[in-house]
Backbone as ProteinMPNN parsed JSONL, in Angstrom:
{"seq_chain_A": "XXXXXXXXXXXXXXXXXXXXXXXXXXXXXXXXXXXXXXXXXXXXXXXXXXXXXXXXXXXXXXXXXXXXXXXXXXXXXXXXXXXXXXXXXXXXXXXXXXXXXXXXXXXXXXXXXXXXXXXXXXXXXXXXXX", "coords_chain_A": {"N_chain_A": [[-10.787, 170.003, -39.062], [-12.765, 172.557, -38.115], [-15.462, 174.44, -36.502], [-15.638, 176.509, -34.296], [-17.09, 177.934, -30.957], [-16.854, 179.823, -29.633], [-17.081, 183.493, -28.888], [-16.226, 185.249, -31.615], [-15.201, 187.545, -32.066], [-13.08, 186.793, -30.067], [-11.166, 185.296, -31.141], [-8.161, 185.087, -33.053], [-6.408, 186.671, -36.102], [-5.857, 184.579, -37.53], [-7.403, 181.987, -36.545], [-9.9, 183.381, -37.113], [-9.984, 183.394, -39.678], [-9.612, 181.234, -40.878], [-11.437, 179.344, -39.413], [-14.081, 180.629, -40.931], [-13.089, 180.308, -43.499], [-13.364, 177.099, -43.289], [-15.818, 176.474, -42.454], [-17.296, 177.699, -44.647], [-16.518, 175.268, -46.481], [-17.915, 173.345, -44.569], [-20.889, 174.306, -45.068], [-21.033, 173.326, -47.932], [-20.58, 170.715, -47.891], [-22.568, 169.925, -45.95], [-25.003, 170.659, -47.696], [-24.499, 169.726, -49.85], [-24.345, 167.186, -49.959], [-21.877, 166.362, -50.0], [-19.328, 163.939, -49.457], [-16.565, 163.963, -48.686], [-15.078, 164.317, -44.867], [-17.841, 163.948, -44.272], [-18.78, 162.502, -42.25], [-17.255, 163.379, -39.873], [-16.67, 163.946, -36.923], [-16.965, 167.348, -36.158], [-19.071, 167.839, -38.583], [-20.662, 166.209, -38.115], [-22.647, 167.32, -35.817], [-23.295, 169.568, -37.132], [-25.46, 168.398, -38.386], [-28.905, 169.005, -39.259], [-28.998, 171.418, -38.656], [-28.623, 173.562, -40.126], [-29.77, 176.486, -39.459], [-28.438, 177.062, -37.472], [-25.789, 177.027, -38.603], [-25.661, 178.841, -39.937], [-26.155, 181.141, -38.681], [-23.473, 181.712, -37.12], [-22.279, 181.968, -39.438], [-22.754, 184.29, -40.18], [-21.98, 185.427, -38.051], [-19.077, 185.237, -37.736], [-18.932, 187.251, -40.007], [-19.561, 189.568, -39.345], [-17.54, 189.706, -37.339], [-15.189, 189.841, -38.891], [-15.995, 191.981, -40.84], [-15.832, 194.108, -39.041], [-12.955, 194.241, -38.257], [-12.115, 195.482, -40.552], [-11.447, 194.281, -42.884], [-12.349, 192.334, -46.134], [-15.63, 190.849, -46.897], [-16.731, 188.418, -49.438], [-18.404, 186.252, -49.565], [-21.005, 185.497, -49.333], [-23.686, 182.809, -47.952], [-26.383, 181.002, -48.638], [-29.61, 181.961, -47.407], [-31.892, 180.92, -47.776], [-30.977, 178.491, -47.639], [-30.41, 177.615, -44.933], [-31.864, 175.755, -42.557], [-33.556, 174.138, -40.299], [-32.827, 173.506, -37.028], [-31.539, 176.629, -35.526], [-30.467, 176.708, -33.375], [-27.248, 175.797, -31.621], [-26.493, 172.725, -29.824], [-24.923, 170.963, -29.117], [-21.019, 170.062, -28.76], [-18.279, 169.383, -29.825], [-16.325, 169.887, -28.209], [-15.898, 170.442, -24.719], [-16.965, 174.314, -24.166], [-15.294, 174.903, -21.709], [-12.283, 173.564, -22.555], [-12.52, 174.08, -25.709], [-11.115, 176.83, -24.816], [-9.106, 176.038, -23.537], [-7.769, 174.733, -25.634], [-7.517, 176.969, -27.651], [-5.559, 178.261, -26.578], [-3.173, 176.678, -25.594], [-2.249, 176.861, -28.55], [-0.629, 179.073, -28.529], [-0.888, 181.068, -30.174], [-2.53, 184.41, -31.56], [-5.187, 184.659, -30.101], [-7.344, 186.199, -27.854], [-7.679, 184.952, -25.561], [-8.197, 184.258, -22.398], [-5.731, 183.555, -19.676], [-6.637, 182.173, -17.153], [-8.825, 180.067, -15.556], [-11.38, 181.21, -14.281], [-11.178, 183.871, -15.589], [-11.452, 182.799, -18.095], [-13.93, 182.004, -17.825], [-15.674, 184.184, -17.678], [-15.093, 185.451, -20.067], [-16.681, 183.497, -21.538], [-18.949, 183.721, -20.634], [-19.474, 186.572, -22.175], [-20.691, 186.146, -24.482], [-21.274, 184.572, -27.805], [-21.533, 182.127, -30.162], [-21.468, 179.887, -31.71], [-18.438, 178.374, -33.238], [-13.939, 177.637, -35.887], [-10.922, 177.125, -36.475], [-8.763, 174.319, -36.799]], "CA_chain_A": [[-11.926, 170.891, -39.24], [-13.328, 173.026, -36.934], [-15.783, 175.421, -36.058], [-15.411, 177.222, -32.743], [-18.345, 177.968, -30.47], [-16.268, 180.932, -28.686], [-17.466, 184.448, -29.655], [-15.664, 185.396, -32.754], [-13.949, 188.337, -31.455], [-11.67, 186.326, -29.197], [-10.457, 184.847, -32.427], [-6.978, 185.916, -33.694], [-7.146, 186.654, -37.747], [-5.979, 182.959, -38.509], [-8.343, 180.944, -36.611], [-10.846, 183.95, -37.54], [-10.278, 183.57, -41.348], [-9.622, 180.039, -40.916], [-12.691, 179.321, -39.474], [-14.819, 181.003, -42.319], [-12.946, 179.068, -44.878], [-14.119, 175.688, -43.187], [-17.566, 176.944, -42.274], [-17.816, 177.101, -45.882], [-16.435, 173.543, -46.787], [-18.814, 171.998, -43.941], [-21.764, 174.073, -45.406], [-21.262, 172.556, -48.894], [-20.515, 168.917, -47.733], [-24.292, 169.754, -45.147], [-25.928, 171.301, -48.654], [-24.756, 169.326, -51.499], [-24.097, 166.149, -49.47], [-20.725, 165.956, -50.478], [-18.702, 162.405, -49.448], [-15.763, 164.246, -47.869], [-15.575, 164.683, -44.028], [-19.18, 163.914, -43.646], [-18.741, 161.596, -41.003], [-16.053, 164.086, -38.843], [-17.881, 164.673, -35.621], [-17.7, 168.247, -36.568], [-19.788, 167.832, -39.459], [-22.562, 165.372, -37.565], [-23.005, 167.969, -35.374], [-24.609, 170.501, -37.469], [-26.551, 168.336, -39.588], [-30.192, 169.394, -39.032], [-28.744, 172.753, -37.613], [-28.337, 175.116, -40.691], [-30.097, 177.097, -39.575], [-27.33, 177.662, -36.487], [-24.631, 177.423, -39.036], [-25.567, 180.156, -40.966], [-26.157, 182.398, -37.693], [-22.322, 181.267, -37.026], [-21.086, 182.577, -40.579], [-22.606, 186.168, -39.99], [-21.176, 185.994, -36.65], [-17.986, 185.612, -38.411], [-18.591, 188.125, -41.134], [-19.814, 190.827, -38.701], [-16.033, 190.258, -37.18], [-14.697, 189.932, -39.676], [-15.911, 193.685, -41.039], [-15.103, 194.828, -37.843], [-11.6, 194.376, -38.765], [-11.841, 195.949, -41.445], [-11.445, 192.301, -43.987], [-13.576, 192.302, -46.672], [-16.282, 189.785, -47.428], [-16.839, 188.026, -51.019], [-18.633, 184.965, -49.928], [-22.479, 184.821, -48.269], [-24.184, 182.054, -47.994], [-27.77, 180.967, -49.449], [-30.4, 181.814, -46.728], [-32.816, 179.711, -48.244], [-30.549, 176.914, -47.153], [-30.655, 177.694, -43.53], [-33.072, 175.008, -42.854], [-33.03, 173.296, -38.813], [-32.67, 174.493, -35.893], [-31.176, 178.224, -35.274], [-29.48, 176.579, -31.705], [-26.107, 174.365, -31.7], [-26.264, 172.326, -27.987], [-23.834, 170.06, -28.901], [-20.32, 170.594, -28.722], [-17.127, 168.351, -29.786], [-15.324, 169.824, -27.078], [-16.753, 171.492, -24.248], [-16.336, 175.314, -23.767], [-13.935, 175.074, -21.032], [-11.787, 172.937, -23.496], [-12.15, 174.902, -26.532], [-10.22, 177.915, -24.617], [-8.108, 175.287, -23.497], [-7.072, 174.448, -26.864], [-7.02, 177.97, -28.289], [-4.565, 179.252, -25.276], [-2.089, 175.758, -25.839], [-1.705, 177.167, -29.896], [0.437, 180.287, -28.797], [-1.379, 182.361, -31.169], [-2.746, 185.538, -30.742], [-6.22, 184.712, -29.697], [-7.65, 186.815, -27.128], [-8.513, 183.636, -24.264], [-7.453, 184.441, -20.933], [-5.068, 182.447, -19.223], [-7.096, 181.416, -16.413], [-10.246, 179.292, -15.522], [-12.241, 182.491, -13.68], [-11.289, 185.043, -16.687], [-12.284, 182.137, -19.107], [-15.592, 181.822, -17.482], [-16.075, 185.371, -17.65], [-14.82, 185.671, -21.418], [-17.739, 182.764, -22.498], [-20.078, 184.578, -20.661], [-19.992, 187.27, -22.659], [-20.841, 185.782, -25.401], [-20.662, 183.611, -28.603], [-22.695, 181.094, -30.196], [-20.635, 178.638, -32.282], [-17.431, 178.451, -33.408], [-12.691, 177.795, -36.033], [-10.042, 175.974, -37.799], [-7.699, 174.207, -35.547]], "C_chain_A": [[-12.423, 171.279, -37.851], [-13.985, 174.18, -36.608], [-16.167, 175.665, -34.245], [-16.845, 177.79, -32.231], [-18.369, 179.438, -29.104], [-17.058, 182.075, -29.43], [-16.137, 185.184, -30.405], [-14.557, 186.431, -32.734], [-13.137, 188.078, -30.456], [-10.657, 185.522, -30.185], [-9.252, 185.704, -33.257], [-7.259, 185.609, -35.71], [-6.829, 185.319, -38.038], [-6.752, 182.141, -38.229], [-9.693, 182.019, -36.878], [-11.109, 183.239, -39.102], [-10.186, 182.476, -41.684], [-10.929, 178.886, -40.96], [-13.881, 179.257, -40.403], [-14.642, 180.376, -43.398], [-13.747, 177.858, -44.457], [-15.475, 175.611, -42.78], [-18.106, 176.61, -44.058], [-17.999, 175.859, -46.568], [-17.599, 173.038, -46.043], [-20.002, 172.635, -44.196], [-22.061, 173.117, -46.701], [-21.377, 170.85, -48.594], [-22.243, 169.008, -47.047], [-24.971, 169.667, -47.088], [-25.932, 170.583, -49.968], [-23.981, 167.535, -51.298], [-22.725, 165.32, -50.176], [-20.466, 164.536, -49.562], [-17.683, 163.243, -47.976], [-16.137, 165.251, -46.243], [-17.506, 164.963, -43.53], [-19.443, 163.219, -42.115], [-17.915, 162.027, -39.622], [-16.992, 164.321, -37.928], [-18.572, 166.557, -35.817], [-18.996, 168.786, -37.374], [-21.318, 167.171, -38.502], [-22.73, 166.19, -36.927], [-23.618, 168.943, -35.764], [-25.464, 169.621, -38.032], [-28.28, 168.386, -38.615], [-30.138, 170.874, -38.496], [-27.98, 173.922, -38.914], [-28.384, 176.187, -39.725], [-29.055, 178.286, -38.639], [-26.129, 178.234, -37.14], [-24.121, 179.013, -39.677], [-25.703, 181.653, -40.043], [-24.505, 182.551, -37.328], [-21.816, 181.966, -38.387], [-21.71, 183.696, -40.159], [-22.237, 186.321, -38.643], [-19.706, 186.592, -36.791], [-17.797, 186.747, -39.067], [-18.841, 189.635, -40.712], [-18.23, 191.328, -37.967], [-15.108, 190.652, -38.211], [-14.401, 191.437, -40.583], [-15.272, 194.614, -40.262], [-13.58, 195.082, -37.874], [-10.983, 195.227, -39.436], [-11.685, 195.21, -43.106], [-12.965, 192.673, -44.634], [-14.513, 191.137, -47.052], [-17.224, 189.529, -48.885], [-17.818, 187.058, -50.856], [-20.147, 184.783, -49.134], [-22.823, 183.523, -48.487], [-25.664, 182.069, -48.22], [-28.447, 181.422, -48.049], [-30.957, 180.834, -46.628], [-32.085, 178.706, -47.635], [-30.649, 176.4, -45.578], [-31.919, 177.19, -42.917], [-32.671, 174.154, -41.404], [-33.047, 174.396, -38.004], [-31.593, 175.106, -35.939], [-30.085, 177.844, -33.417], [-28.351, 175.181, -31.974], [-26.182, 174.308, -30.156], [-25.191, 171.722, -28.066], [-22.591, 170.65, -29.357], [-19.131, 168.964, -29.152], [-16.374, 168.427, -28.807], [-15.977, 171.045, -26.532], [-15.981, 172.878, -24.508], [-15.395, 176.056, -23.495], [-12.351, 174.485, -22.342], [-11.056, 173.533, -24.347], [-11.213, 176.309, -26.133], [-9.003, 177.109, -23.913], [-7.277, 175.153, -24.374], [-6.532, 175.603, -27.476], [-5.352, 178.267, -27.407], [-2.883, 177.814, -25.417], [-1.311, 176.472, -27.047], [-1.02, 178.092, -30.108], [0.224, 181.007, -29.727], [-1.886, 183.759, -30.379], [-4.84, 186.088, -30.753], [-6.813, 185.49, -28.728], [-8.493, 185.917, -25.867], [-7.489, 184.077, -23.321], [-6.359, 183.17, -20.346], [-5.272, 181.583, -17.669], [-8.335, 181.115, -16.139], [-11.562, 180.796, -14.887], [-12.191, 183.622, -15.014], [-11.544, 183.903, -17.854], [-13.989, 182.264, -19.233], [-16.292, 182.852, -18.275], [-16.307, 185.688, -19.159], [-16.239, 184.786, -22.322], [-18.723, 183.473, -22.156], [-20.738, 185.785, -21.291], [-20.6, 187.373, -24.399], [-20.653, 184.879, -26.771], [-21.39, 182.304, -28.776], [-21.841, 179.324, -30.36], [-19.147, 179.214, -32.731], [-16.218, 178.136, -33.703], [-12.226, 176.767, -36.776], [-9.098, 175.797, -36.344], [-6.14, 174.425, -35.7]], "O_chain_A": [[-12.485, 170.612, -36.818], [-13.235, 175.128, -36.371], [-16.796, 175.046, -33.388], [-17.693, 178.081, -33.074], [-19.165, 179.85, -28.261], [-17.657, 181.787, -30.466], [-15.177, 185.606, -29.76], [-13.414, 186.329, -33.178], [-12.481, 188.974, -29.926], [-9.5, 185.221, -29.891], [-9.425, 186.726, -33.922], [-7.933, 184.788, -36.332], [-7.562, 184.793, -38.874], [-7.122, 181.371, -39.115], [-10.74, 181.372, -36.845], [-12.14, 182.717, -39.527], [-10.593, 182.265, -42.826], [-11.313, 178.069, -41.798], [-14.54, 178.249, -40.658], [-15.498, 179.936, -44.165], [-14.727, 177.538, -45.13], [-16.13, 174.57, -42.837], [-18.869, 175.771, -44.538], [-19.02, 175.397, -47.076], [-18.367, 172.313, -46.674], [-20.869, 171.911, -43.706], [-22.994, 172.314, -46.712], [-22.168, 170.037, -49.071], [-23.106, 168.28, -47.538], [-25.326, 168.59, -47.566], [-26.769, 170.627, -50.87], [-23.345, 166.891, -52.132], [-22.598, 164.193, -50.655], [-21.444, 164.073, -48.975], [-17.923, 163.178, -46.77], [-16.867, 166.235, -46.126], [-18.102, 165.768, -42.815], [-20.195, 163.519, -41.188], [-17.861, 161.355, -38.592], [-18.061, 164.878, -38.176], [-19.715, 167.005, -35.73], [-19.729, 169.729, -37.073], [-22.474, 167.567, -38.352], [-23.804, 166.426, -37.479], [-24.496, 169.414, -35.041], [-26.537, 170.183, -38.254], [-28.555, 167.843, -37.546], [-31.11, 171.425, -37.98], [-27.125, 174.786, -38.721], [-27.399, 176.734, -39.228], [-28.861, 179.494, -38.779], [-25.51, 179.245, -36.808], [-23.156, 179.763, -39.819], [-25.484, 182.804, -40.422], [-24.201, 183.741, -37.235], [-20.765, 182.592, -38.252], [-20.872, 184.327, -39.515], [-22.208, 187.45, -38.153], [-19.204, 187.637, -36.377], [-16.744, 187.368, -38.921], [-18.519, 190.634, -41.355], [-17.751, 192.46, -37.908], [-14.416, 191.668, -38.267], [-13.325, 191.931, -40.921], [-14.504, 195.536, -40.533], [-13.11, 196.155, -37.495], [-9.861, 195.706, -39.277], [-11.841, 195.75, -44.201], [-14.046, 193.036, -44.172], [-13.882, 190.297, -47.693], [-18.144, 190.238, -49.293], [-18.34, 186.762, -51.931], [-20.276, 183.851, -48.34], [-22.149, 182.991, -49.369], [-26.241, 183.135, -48.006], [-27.581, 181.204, -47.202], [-30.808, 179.949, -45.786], [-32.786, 177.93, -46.986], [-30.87, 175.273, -45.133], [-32.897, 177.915, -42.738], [-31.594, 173.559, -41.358], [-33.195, 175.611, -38.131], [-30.584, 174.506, -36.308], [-29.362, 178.542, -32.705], [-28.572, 174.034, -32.363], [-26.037, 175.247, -29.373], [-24.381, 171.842, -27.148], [-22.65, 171.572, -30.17], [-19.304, 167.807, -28.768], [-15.748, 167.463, -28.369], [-16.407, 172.065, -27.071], [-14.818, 172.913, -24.908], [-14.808, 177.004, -24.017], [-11.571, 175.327, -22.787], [-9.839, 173.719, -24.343], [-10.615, 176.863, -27.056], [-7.931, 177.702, -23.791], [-6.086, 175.374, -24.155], [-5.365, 175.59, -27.867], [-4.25, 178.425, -27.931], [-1.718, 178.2, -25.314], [-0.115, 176.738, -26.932], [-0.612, 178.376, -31.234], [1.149, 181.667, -30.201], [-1.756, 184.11, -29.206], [-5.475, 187.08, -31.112], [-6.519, 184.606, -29.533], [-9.603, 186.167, -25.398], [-6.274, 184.211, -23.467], [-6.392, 181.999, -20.723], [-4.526, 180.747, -17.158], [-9.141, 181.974, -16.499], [-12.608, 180.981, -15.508], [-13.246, 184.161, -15.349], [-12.014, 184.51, -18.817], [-14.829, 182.474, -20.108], [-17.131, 182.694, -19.162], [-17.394, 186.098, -19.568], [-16.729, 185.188, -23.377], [-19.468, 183.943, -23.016], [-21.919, 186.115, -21.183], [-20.821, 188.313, -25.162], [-19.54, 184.355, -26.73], [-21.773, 181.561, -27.873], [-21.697, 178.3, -29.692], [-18.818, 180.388, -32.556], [-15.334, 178.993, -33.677], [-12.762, 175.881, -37.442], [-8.824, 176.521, -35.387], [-5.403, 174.326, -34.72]]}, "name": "protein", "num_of_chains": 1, "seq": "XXXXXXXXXXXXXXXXXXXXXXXXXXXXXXXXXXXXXXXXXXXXXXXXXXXXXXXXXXXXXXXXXXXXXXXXXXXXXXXXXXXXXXXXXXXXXXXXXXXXXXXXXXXXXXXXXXXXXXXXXXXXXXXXXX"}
């Protein structure tokens, strides 16, 4: 499990659409205190932080349009309950474009530390499927 903390349009369509699927799983396990993967670091990291998660799925679903991909699946508002800011990270930043750029997909992460920089700077809150 994994949501990504990159901005959404550096996301190739599988860890895009990937993403969104498990965004969903780790709101239901936050919302209806499911059993499974509660305890995954990913997961402890939002809890108290709807309110971030749910800024994180329309981050997604705004790329996601952008595409052209259609979306079937919102999420409650109402549930969006915590803080609106994720600080914590399972893996820093640098890292996470580390990891994308190893998976030989067709992510849009630079292939070096100065055009990484540059690429977080421009944005991106949270953030994938691994």
């Amino acid at each position: 499990m994994r949501i990504w903390d990159l901005p959404p349009s550096l996301l190739c369509r599988q860890h895009l659409l990937g993403e969104h699927r498990e965004l969903h799983g780790l709101w239901r396990i936050l919302t209806e205190n499911r059993r499974g993967y509660s305890h995954h670091p990913e997961t402890r990291r939002w809890r108290g932080k709807l309110a971030a998660l749910y800024e994180r799925h329309e981050a997604l679903v705004e790329e996601i349009a952008r595409r052209g991909y259609r979306h079937g699946s919102p999420l409650d508002q109402r549930q969006a309950t915590g803080s609106a800011v994720q600080n914590e990270y399972v893996d820093s930043l640098d890292s996470q474009f580390v990891i994308l750029r190893s998976k030989g997909c067709d992510c849009a992460v630079a292939n070096d530390e100065k055009s990484a920089a540059h690429d977080a700077s421009k944005g991106g809150q949270s953030g994938g499927c691994s």
